[in-house]
Each structure stands twice: as structure tokens, then as C-alpha cells.
LUMVEX-398555 format. One record per residue (C-alpha): residue in three letters; x, y, z. Coordinates in Angstrom, 3 decimals, decimal comma. Example, Ala and Ser with C-alpha at 12.3 -4.5 7.8 and 13.67 -1.06 7.14 Angstrom:
% residues 2
    r         x         y         z
  ALA    12,300    -4,500     7,800
  SER    13,670    -1,060     7,140
This chain:
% residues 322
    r         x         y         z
  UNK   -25,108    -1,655     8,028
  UNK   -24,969     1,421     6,779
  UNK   -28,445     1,943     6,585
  UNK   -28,414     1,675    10,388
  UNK   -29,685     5,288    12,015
  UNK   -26,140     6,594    12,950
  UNK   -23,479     3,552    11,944
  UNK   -21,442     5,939     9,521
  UNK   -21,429     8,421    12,514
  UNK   -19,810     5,508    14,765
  UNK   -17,386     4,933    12,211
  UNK   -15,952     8,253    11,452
  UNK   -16,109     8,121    15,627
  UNK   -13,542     5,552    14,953
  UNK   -11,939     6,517    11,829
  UNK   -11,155     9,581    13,559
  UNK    -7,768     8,092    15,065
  UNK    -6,550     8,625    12,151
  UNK    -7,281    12,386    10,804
  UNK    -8,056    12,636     6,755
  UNK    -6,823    16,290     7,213
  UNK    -3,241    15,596     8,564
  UNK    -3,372    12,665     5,601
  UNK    -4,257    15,227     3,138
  UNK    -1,744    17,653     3,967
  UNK     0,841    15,031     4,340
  UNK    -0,074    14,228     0,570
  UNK    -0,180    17,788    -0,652
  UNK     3,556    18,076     1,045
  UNK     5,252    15,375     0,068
  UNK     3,739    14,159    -3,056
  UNK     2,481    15,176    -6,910
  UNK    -0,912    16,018    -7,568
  UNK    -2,481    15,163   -10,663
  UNK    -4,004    17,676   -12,328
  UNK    -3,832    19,193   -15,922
  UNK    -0,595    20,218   -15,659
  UNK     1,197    17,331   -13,989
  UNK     0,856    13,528   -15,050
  UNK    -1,636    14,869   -17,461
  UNK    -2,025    11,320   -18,843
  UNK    -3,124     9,608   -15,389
  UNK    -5,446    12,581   -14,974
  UNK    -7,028    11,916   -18,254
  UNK    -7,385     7,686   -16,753
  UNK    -8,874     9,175   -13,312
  UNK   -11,430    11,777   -15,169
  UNK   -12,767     8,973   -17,794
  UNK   -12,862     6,649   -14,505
  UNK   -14,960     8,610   -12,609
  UNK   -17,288     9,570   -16,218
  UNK   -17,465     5,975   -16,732
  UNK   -18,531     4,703   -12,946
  UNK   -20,872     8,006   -12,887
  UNK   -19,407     9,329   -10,246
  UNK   -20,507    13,203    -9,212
  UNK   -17,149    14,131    -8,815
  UNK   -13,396    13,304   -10,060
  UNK   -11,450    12,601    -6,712
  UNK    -7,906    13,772    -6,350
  UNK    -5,042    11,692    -6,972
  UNK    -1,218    11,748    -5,832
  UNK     1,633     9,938    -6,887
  UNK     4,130     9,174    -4,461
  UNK     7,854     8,407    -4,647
  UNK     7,666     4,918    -3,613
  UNK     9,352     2,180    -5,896
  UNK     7,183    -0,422    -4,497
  UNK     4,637    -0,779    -6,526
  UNK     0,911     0,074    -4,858
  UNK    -1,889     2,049    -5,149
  UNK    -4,617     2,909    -1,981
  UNK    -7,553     5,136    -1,466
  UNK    -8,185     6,302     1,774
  UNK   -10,214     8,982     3,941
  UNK   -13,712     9,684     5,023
  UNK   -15,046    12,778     3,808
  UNK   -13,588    13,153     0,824
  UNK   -11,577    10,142     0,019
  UNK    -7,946    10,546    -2,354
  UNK    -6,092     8,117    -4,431
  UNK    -2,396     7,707    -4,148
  UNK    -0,294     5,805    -6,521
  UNK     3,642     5,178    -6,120
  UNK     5,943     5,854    -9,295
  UNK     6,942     2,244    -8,848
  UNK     3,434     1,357   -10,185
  UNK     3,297     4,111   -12,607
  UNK     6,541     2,910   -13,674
  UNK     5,793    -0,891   -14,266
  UNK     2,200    -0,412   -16,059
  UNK     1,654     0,545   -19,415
  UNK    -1,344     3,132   -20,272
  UNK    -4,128     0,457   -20,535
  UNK    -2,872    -1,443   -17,642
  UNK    -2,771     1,916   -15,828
  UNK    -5,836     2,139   -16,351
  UNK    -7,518    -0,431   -14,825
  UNK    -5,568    -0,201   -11,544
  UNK    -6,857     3,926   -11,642
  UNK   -10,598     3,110   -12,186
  UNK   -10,151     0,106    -9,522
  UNK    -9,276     2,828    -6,891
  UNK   -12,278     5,210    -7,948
  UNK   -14,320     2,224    -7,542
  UNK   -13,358     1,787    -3,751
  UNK   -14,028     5,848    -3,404
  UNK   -17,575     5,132    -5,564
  UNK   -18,664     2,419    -3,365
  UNK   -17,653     3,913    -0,179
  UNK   -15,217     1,326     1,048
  UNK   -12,292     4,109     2,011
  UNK   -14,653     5,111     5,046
  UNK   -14,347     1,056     6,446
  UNK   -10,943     0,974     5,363
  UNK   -10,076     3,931     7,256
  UNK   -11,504     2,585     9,734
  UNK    -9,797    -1,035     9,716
  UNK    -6,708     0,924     9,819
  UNK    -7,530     2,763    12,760
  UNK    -8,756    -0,541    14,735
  UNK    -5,387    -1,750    13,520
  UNK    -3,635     0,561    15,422
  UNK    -5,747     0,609    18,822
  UNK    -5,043    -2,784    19,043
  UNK    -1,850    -2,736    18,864
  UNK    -2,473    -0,134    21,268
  UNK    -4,100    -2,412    24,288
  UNK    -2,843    -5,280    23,101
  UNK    -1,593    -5,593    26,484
  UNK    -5,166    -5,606    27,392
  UNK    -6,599    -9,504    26,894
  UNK    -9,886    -9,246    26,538
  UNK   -10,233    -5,410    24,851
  UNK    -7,451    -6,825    22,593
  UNK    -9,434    -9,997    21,489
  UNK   -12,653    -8,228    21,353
  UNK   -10,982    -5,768    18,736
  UNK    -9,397    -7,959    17,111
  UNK   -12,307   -10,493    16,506
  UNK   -13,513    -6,849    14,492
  UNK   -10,644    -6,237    12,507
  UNK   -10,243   -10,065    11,433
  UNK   -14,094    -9,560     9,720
  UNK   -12,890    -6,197     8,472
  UNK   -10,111    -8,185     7,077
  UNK   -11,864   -10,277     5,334
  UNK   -14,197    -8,019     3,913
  UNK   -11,499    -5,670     2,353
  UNK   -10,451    -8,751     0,871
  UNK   -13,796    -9,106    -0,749
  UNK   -13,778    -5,235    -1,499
  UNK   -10,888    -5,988    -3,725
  UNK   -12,518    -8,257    -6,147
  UNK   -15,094    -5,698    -6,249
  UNK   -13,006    -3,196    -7,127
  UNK   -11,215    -5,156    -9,954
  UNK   -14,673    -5,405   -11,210
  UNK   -15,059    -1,755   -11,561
  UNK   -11,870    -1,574   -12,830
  UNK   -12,528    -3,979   -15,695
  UNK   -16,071    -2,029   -16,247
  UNK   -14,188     1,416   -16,735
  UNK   -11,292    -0,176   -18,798
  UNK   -12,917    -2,855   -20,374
  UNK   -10,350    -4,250   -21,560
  UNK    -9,798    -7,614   -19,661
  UNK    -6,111    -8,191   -20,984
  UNK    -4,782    -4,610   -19,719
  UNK    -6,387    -6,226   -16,119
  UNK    -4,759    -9,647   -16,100
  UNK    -1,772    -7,992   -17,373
  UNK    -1,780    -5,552   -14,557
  UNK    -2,345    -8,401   -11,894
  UNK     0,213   -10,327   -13,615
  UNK     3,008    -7,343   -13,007
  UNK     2,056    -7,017    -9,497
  UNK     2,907   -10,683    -9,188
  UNK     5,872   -11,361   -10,664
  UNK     7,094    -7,662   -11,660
  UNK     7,690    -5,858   -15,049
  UNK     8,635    -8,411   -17,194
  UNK     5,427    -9,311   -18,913
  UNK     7,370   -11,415   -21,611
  UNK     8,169   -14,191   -19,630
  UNK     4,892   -14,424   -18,063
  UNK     2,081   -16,702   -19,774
  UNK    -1,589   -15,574   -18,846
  UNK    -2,786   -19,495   -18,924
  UNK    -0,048   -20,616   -16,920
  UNK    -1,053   -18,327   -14,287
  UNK    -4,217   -19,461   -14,621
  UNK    -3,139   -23,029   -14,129
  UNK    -1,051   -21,690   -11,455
  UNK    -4,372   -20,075    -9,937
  UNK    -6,159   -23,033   -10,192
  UNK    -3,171   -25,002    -8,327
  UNK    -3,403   -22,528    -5,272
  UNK    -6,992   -23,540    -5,022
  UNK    -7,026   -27,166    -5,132
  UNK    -4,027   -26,632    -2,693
  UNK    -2,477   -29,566    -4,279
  UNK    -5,280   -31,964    -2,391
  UNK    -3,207   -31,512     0,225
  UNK    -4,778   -30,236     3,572
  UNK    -1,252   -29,164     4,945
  UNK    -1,394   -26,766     2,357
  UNK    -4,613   -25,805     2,702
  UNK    -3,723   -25,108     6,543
  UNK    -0,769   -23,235     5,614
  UNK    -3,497   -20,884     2,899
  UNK    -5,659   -20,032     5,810
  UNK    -2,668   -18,997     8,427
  UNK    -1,346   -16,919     5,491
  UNK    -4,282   -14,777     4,659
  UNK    -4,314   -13,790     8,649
  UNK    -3,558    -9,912     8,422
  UNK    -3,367    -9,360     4,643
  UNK    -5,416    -6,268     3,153
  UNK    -5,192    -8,048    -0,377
  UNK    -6,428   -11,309    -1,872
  UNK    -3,148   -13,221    -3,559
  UNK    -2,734   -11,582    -6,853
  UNK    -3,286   -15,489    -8,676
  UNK    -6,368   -15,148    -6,697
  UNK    -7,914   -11,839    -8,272
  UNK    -6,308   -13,380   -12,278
  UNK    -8,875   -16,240   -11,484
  UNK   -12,175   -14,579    -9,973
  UNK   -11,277   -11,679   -12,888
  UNK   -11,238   -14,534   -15,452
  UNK   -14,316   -16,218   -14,238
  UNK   -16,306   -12,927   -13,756
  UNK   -15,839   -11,664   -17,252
  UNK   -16,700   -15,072   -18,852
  UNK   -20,046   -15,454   -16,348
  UNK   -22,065   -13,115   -18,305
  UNK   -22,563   -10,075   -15,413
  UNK   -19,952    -8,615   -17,187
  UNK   -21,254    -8,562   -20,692
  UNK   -25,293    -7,916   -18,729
  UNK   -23,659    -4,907   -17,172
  UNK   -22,325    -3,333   -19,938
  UNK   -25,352    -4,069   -22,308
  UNK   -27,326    -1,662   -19,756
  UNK   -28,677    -3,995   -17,015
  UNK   -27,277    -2,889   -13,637
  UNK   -29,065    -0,758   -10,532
  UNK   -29,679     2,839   -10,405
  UNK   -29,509     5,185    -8,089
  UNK   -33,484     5,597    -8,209
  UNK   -34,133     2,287    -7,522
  UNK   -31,474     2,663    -3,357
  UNK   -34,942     3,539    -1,931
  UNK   -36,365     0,105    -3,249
  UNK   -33,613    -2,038    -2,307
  UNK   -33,904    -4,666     0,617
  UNK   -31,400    -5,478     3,270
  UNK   -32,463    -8,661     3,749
  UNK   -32,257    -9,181    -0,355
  UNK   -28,632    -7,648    -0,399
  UNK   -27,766   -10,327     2,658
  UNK   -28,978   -13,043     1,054
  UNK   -27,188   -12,526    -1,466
  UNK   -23,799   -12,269    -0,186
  UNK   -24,753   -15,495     1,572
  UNK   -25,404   -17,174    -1,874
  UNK   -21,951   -15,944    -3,253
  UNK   -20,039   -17,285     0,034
  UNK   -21,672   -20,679    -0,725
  UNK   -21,379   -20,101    -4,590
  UNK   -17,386   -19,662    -3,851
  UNK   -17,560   -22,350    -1,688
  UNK   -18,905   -24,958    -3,774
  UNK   -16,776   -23,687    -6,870
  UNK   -13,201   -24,497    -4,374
  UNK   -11,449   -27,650    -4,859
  UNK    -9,421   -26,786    -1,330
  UNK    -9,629   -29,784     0,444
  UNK   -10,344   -27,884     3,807
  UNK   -12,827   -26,564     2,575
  UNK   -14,654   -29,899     1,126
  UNK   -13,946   -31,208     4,610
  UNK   -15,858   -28,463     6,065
  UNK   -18,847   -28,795     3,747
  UNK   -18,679   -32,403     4,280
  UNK   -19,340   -31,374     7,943
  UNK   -21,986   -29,105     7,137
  UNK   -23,958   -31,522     4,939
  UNK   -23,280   -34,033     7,066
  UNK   -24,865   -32,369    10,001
  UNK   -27,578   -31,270     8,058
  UNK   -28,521   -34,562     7,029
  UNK   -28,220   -36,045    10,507
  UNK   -30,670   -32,731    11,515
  UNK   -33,102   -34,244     8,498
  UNK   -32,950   -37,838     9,525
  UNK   -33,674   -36,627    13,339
  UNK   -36,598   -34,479    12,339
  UNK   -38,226   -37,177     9,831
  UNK   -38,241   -39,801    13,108
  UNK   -39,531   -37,498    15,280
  UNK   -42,632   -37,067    12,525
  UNK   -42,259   -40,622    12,116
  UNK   -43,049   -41,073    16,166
  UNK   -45,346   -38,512    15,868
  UNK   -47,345   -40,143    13,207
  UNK   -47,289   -43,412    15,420
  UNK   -49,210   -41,361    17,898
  UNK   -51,569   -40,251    15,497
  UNK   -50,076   -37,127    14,727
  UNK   -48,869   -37,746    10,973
  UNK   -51,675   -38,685     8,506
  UNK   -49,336   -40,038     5,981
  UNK   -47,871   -43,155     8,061
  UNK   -51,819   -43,115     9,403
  UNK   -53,236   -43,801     6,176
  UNK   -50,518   -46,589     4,967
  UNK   -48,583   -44,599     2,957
  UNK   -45,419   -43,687     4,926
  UNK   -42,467   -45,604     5,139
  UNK   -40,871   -46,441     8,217
């Protein structure tokens, strides 16, 4: 989309209802910024972030007195982390680290522009929400947004595994901002049992219902959710390719193909898709291959008729079957 003559210029347009100056001097007022003289440690995580990821330059960070735990990256221009002291708090250094590096990957791959804007559309809906069909049409927007912020998370843990590289530290971390500081009681393949659980939603499509309705809204997969596609991404060998030297350069952007990039996010829908043992899902692949092999039986007896008429030289010469 964004290779669309004037799309990021419609979505600062938008992203404008909320303004990244008034953010940043909310930030600078209220807030510690990182530097070399203050949280000199998380500095140090945010400049070896950016070094790792290649970035051109270090973004600035804030931490916030917030105990509940979080961490965001927002703005358009220049986007800024901010992490709350309840986060700082509850990681240790190498866990730290990975949630640091996952918020310089949303600045690296440009998502705080569409966030920005998500939470902008957020807000003018609830604007005209006494509007119907303004409300609905905005809405219908900020449901896909939804979703893919969802998806921008996963790719940000992935950055934030590359940059740590330490995949304990990042099931640790997701761990904590499950069930809180007390890593001793937690078992990493229980969770991952537990993970595994939540898929299947028990075979039960009540529950699956009940997944769908609560994923409405949310910015963030479910952190059991993020453990698992972590777990499976770091054992499918992109990972280990990536850091042995194999990944895209910069001088290749004027090469790439839109059509290539959509393809492929259509092959890792269906790849996630086929991997789920959610039962509403199944049902809804069962529909889809079902339909598509009532489209294949429909097409093969219209060339079957065809061939009757003297269209189709295989049933012509004998060798068709009928």
C-alpha cells in the first residue's frame, strides 16, 4: 500500500487527529528520557537494538510511571518508545531486552505510522458513532487495522528475538506479561501445552466462538499466543537462515514485487490456517474445500458436455471417463 503514489500522505491526513508534537511534549513533561545519564542500562538495550536491526538512527525512549506493565511506540515522523516502570520493574536485563528491540522493530518497519493511525480511526468513530453508516464504514477499517496490528506483533517479537537472540529471555518475557513476576512458578512447556489448548479450543466450537468475540478490539495477540508462534518460528529454520546472513537488503526494495509480497501473506494466512486445530476454523476450511470441489466437479461436467458436443478430444477419442 505504501507504495501507492500518496497513501502515506493520506495517512498522516488521518494520523493527524492525533498530533505527534503534543505526544512528544506530553512525554518530555511527564516522563524520563533515556539517555546516558538516566536508565543508562535501557539506553545501552535501545542503542545495540537499533545497531543490531541496522537502523540509521537510535529512536528516543521514555519510561513512564505506570505500574501496569506495557511498552508502545507511537508517532509519524519520528516515532518514540515508551516503557512503564511496571515493565522495567518485572523484567530482568535479557528479558528487557527483547521487549526494547521488539519496539525498535515496530519504529524499523514503519508500523507506528498505521498504528497512529488505528488510534486515530479509533477515536473518530467513537466520534460519529451516532452516525450508522459513517460509523460502520469506519469501523469495517479499523477491524482490518485490528487485525493487522495483531499480525505486526508477531513481527515484532521476531525482531525482538533477532536483536536479543536469546529465545529464553523472550518466552520468559511473554511469560511475565501473562501471569506477572513470578517466573518460578511458571513452567515454559506447560504454557506451551497451555498454548496449544487455546488453539484446539478444547474441540469445542463454543469456545472457539467465544476466541473470535474476544479478539474484537484487542491491539495484542493473547500472550500464550505469541509463546507459541515464538516457539515455532525459532525452531522453523528462518530464524537460524536469518542470522546465518540470508535476509533482504535495502538494495534489493527497488526489485521487490507487490504482487510477490501479497502472495505471500496469502500463503502464511493459509499456512496458519492449516497449522490450527480450532474447530471453527476446520469447519470453515471444510466449507472452502468443499465448495471448491463442488466448483471442480461442475467445471469437469461442463467439459464433459462439452466433449459430448465435440468440443473435448479426450472423451472424443475413448479415453475420458464419464
Amino acid at each position: 500500500m505504501r507504495s501507492l503514489t500518496g497513501f502515506d500522505q493520506v495517512l498522516k491526513m488521518l494520523s493527524g487527529l492525533f498530533s505527534e508534537r503534543a505526544l512528544r511534549m506530553m512525554f518530555l513533561g511527564s516522563t524520563v528520557r533515556v539517555g546516558q545519564t538516566q536508565f543508562r542500562d535501557i539506553h545501552d538495550l535501545l542503542r545495540d537494538s537499533a545497531y543490531i536491526l541496522d537502523m540509521a538512527e537510535v529512536p528516543d525512549l521514555y519510561v513512564m510511571n505506570e505500574p501496569k506493565p506495557n511498552a508502545m511506540a507511537i508517532g509519524v515522523d519520528k516515532p518514540f518508545i515508551v516503557l512503564t516502570s511496571g515493565l522495567v520493574d518485572m523484567l530482568d536485563p535479557e528479558e528487557l531486552r527483547f521487549v526494547v528491540a521488539h519496539e525498535v522493530g515496530h519504529v524499523f518497519s514503519g508500523h507506528a505510522l498505521y498504528r497512529t493511525m488505528l488510534y486515530g480511526l479509533t477515536a473518530l468513530a467513537a466520534r460519529i458513532a451516532w452516525i450508522p453508516l459513517g460509523y460502520i464504514g469506519i469501523r469495517a477499517i479499523v477491524t482490518a487495522l485490528e487485525e493487522w496490528q495483531r499480525k505486526s506483533e508477531l513481527s515484532a517479537d521476531r525482531a525482538g528475538l533477532l536483536a536479543g537472540q536469546d529465545e529464553s529471555a523472550a518466552k520468559r518475557a511473554l511469560m511475565k506479561l501473562a501471569g506477572g513476576p513470578r517466573l518460578a512458578e511458571m513452567n515454559a512447556e506447560a504454557f506451551l501445552e497451555q498454548a496449544r489448548e487455546y488453539d484446539s479450543a478444547n474441540g469445542d466450537l463454543r469456545d472457539a466462538f467465544f476466541k473470535l468475540v474476544q479478539t474484537q478490539g484487542t491491539s495484542h495477540p493473547f500472550a500464550v499466543v505469541r509463546f507459541a508462534e515464538i516457539d515455532r518460528w525459532a525452531s522453523g529454520g528462518d530464524y537460524e537462515r536469518i542470522l546465518g546472513g540470508d535476509y533482504a537488503r535495502r538494495d534489493d526494495d527497488s526489485d521487490a514485487s507487490i504482487s510477490d509480497e501479497i502472495k505471500a501473506g496469502a500463503r502464511s494466512y493459509k499456512e496458519s490456517w492449516e497449522r490450527s486445530q480450532d474447530p471453527l476454523i476446520g469447519m470453515v476450511k471444510d466449507i472452502g474445500s468443499g465448495a471448491a470441489r463442488a466448483a471442480e466437479g461442475l467445471f469437469s461436467r461442463l467439459g464433459g458436455t462439452r466433449g459430448n458436443d465435440g468440443g473435448d478430444d479426450t472423451n472424443r477419442n475413448g479415453t475420458g471417463s464419464n
